[in-house]
C-alpha positions as CSV (number, residue, x, y, z in Angstrom):
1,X,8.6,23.6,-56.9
2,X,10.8,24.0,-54.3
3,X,9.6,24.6,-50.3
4,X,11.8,28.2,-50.5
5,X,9.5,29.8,-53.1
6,X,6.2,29.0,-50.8
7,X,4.5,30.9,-47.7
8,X,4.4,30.2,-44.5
9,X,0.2,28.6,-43.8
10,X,-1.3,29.3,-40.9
11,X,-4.6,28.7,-40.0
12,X,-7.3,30.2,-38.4
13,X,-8.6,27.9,-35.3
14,X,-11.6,28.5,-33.9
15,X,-12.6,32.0,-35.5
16,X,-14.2,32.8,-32.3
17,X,-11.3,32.9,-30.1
18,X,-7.9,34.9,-30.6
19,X,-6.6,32.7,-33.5
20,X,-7.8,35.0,-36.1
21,X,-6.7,38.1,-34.4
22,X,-3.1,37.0,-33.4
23,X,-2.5,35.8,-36.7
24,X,-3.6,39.2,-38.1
25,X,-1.2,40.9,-35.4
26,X,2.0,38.4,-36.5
27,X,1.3,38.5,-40.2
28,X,1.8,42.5,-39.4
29,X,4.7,42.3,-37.3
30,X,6.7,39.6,-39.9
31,X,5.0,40.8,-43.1
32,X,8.3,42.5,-44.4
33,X,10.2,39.4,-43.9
34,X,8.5,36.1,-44.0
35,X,5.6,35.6,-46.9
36,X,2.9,34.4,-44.8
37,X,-1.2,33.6,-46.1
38,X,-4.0,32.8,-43.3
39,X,-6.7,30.4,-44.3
40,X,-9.9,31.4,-42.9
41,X,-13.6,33.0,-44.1
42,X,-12.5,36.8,-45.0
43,X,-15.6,37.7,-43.2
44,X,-13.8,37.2,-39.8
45,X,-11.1,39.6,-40.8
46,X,-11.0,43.4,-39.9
47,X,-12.1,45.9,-42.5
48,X,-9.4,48.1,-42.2
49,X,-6.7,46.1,-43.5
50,X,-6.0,44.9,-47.4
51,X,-6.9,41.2,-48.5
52,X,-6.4,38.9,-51.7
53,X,-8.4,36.6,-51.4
54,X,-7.4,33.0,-53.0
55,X,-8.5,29.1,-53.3
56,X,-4.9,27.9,-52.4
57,X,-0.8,29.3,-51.5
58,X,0.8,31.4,-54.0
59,X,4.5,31.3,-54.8
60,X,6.4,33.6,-52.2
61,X,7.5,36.0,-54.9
62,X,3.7,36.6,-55.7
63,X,2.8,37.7,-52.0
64,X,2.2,41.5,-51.5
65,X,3.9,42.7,-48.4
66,X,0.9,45.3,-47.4
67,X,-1.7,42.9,-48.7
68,X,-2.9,40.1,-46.2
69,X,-3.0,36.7,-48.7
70,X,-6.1,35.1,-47.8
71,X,-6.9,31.2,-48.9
72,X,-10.7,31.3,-48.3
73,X,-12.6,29.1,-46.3
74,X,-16.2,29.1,-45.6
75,X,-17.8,29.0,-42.1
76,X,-21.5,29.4,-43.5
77,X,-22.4,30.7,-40.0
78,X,-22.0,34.4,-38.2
79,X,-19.3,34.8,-35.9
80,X,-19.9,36.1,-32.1
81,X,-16.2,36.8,-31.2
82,X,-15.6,35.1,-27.3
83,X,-19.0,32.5,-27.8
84,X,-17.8,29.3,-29.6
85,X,-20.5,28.6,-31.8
86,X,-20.2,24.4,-32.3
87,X,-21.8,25.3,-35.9
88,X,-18.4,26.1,-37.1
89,X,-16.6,22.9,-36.0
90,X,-16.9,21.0,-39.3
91,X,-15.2,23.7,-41.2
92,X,-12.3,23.9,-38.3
93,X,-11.5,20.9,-39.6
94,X,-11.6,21.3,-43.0
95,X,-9.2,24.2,-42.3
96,X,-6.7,21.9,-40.8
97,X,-7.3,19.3,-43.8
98,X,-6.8,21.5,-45.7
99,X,-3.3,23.2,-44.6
100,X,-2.3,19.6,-44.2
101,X,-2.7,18.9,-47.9
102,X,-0.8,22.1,-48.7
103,X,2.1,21.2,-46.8
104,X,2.2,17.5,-48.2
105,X,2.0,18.7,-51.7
106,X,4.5,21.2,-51.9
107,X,2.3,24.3,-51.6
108,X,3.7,25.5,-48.4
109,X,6.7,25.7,-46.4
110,X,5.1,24.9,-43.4
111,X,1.6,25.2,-41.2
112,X,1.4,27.8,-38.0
113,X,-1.7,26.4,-36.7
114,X,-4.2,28.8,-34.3
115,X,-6.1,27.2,-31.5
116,X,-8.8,25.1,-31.4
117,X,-11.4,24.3,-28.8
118,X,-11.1,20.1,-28.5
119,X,-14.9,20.4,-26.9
120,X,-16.1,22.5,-29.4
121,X,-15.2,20.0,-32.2
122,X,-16.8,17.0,-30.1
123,X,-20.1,19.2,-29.9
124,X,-20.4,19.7,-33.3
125,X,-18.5,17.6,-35.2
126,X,-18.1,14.5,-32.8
127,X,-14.2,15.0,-33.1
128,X,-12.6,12.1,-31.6
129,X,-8.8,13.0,-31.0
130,X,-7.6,14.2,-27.8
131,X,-5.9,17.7,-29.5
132,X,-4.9,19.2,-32.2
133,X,-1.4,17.3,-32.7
134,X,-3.5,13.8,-32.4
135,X,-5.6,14.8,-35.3
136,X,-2.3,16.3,-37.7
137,X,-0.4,12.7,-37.0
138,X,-3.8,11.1,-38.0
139,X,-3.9,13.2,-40.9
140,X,-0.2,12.7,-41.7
141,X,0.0,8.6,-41.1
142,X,2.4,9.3,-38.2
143,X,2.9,6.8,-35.4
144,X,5.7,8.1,-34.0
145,X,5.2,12.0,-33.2
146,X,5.2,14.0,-30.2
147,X,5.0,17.4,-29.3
148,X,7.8,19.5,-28.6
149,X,7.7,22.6,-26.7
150,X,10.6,25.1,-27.7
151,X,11.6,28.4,-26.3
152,X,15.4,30.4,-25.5
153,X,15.9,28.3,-22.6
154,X,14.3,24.9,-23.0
155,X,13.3,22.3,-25.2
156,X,10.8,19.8,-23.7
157,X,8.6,17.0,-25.2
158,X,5.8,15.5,-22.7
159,X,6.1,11.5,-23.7
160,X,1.9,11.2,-23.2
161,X,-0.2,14.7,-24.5
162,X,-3.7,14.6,-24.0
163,X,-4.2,11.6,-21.1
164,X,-5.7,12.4,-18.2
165,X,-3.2,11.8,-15.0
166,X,-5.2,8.6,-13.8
167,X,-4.7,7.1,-17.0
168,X,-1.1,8.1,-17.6
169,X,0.4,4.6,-17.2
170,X,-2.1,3.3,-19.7
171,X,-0.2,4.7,-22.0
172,X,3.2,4.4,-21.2
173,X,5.3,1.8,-21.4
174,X,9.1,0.9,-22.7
175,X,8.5,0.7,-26.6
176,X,6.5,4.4,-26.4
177,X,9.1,5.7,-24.5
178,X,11.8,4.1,-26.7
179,X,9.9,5.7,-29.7
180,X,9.6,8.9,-28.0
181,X,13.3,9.0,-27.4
182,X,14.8,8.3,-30.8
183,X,12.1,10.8,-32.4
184,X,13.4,13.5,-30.2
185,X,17.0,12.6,-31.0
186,X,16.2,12.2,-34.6
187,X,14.4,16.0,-34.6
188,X,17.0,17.2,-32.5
189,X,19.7,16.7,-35.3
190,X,17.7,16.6,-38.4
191,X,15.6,20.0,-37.7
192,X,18.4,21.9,-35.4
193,X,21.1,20.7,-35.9
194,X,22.3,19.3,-33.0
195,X,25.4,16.5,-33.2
196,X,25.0,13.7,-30.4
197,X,22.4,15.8,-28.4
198,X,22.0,15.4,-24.9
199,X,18.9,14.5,-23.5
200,X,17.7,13.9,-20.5
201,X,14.5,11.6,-19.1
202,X,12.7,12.2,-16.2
203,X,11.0,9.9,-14.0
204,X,7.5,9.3,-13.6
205,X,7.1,9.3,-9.6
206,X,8.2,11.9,-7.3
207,X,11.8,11.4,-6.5
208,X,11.9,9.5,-9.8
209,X,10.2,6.2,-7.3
210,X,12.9,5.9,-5.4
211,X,14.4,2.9,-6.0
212,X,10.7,1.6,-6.1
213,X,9.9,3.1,-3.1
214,X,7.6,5.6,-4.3
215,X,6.2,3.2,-7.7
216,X,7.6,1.1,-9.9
217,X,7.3,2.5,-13.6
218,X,11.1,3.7,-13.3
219,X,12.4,0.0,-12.5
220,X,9.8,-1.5,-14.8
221,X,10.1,0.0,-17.7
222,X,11.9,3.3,-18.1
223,X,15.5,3.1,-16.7
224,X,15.7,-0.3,-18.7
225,X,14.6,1.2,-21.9
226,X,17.6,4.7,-21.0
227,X,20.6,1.8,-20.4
228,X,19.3,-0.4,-24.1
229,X,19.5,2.9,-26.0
230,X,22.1,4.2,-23.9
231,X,24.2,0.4,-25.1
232,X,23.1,1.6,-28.9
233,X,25.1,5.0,-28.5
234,X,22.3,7.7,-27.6
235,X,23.5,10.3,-25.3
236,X,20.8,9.7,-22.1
237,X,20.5,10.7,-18.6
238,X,17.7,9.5,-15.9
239,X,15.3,8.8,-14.8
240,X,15.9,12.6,-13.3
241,X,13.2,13.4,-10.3
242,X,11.3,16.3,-12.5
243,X,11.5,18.4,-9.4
244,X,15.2,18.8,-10.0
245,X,15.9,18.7,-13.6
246,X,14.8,22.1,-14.9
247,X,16.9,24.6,-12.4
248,X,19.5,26.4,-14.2
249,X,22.3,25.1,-14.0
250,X,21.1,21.6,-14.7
251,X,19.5,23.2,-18.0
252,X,22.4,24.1,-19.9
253,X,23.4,20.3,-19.2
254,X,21.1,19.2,-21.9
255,X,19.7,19.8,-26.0
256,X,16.4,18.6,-24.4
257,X,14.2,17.0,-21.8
258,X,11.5,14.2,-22.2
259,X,9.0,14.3,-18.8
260,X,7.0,11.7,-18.9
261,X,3.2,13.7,-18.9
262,X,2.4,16.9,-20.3
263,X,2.3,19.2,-17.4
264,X,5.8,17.7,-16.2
265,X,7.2,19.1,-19.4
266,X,5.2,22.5,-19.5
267,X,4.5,24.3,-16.1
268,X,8.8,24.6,-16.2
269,X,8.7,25.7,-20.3
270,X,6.1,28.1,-19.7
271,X,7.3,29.6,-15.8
272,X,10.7,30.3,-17.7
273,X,8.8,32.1,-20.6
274,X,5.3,31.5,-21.1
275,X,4.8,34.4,-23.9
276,X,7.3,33.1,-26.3
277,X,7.0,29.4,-25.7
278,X,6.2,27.6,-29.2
279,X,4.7,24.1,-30.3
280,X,6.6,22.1,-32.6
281,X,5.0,18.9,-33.8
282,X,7.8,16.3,-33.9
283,X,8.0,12.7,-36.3
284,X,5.6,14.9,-39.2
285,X,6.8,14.6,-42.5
286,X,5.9,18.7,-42.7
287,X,6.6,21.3,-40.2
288,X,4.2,22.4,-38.2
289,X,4.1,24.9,-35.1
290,X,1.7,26.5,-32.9
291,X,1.8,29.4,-30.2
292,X,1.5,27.5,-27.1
293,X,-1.6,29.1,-25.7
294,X,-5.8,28.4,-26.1
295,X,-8.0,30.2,-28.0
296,X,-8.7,32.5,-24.9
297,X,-12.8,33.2,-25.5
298,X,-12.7,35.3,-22.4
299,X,-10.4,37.7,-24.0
300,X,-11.0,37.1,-28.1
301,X,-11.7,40.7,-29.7
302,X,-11.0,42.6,-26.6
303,X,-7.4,43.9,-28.2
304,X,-5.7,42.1,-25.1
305,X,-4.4,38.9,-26.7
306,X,-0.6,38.9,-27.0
307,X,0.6,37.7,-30.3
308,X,4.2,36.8,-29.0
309,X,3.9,33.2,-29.1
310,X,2.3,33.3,-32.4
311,X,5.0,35.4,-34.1
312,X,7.6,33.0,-32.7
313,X,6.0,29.9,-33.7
314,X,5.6,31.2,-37.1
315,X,9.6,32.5,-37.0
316,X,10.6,29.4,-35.6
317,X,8.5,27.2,-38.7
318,X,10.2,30.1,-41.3
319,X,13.8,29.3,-40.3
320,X,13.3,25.3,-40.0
321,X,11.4,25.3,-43.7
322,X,14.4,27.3,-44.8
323,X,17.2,25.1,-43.4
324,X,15.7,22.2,-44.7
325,X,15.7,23.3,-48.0
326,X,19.4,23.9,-47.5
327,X,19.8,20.7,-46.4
328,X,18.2,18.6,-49.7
């Protein structure tokens, strides 16, 4: 069956944060023109709105506008909206499992994914990847993924996620970078598009080290692996100082920056427009996006959480399930 005639998937997170009630808020906001379904317990959901409650994603055509499609999961525990309960991390991850599955089969066009809580999972399910995107690569048999953050200004992809800053160079070196490179490239023109994109590398050390001044990782390893892919016809600039890059009229110079740790590549993503800001997993073989935000316990069922990033992410993973279909 072909990806056109299937929902949109997204999934709950962690029911006691604002997963479940964003999702409720974009499914309203894009009901009339994207078929969506949320997998979660329908005990989590408000009673004032209309559910059909199913084991697995209908055909598009089947969805009711005014009816929220619900692929039922079961927690087995009560919900306290803003306390985590650690009770409900094993069926967390059966969620995602579980919306991974769909999407490799066939059964739907792609996964929005709500936020999880990476310490709630290691309480009560002794989780052992770093985030979310770690455990959907692990899930998918992907080695060479990364996560791309997208909004109308930039498009960034942090070449380490989940590291802590002392351990950074642990995990970089040239063939990551290398890998990180041509799977931006390769999304870059497969997913949007984009003929011979730009894309520009930023250093690791302030100033990008300074001619080694300030570290060596640049000289080492980075501008070597930027001049051999450079040689093999990729369109490259850097290693940029990160303190520079992301100014305006550099910006428009480029399809898309690779910084070389995760806050590098989001404090300028999210200063530009936090609220619309999405998560695209990159190198899956499905499509899957995320609002970029955390599952917000302080706020969860306080009516305060904005559902922005949630409705883009799920816009955004619409309009690339749609254009590949075109494209096969």
């Amino acid at each position: 069956m072909k990806n056109e005639n299937k929902p949109v998937l997204i999934t709950c997170g962690d029911p006691a944060g604002v997963g479940p009630e964003v999702a409720v808020s974009a499914w309203k906001a894009l009901k009339e023109e994207i078929p969506l379904c949320l997998i979660i317990d329908p005990q989590f959901l408000p009673s004032d709105i209309d559910i059909k409650i199913l084991s697995e994603p209908p055909n598009s055509k089947d969805i009711e506008n005014n009816t929220l499609t619900v692929i039922n999961q079961k927690f087995g525990d009560n919900r306290t909206v803003g306390e985590p309960n650690p009770r409900h991390a094993e069926a967390i991850i059966k969620v995602i499992e579980r919306a991974v599955q769909f999407a490799k089969s066939g059964k739907c066009s792609a996964i929005c994914t709500m936020p999880i809580s990476k310490s709630i999972l290691k309480a009560g399910a002794n989780f052992r990847f770093p985030g979310h995107t770690e455990y959907l690569a692990h899930l998918d048999e992907s080695r060479n993924f990364a996560m791309m953050l997208v909004n109308r200004y930039l498009k960034v992809v942090p070449a380490t996620i989940h590291v802590p800053i002392k351990d950074i160079t642990k995990y970089l070196n040239a063939e990551k970078i290398e890998k990180i490179i041509k799977t931006t490239h390769q999304e870059l023109v497969n997913r949007f598009s984009i003929t011979n994109p730009h894309i520009w590398i930023s250093g690791l050390n302030p100033h990008a080290g300074e001619n080694g001044t300030i570290g060596d990782e640049e000289k080492e390893y980075i501008s070597p692996v930027i001049k051999k892919l450079q040689s093999e016809g990729y369109n490259l600039l850097g290693p940029i100082s990160a303190d520079t890059m992301f100014y305006e009229k550099k910006r428009r110079k480029f399809d898309a920056a690779i910084c070389m740790y995760h806050d590098q590549a989001l404090i300028p993503i999210k200063t530009l427009d936090f609220h619309t800001s999405v998560n695209l997993t990159i190198g899956l073989s499905f499509i899957r996006t995320s609002p970029d935000h955390g599952t917000a316990f302080d706020i969860a069922g306080k009516n305060l959480a904005n559902p922005t990033s949630a409705i883009e992410a799920i816009k955004l993973a619409w309009n690339l399930a749609k254009k590949e279909q075109r494209d096969k």
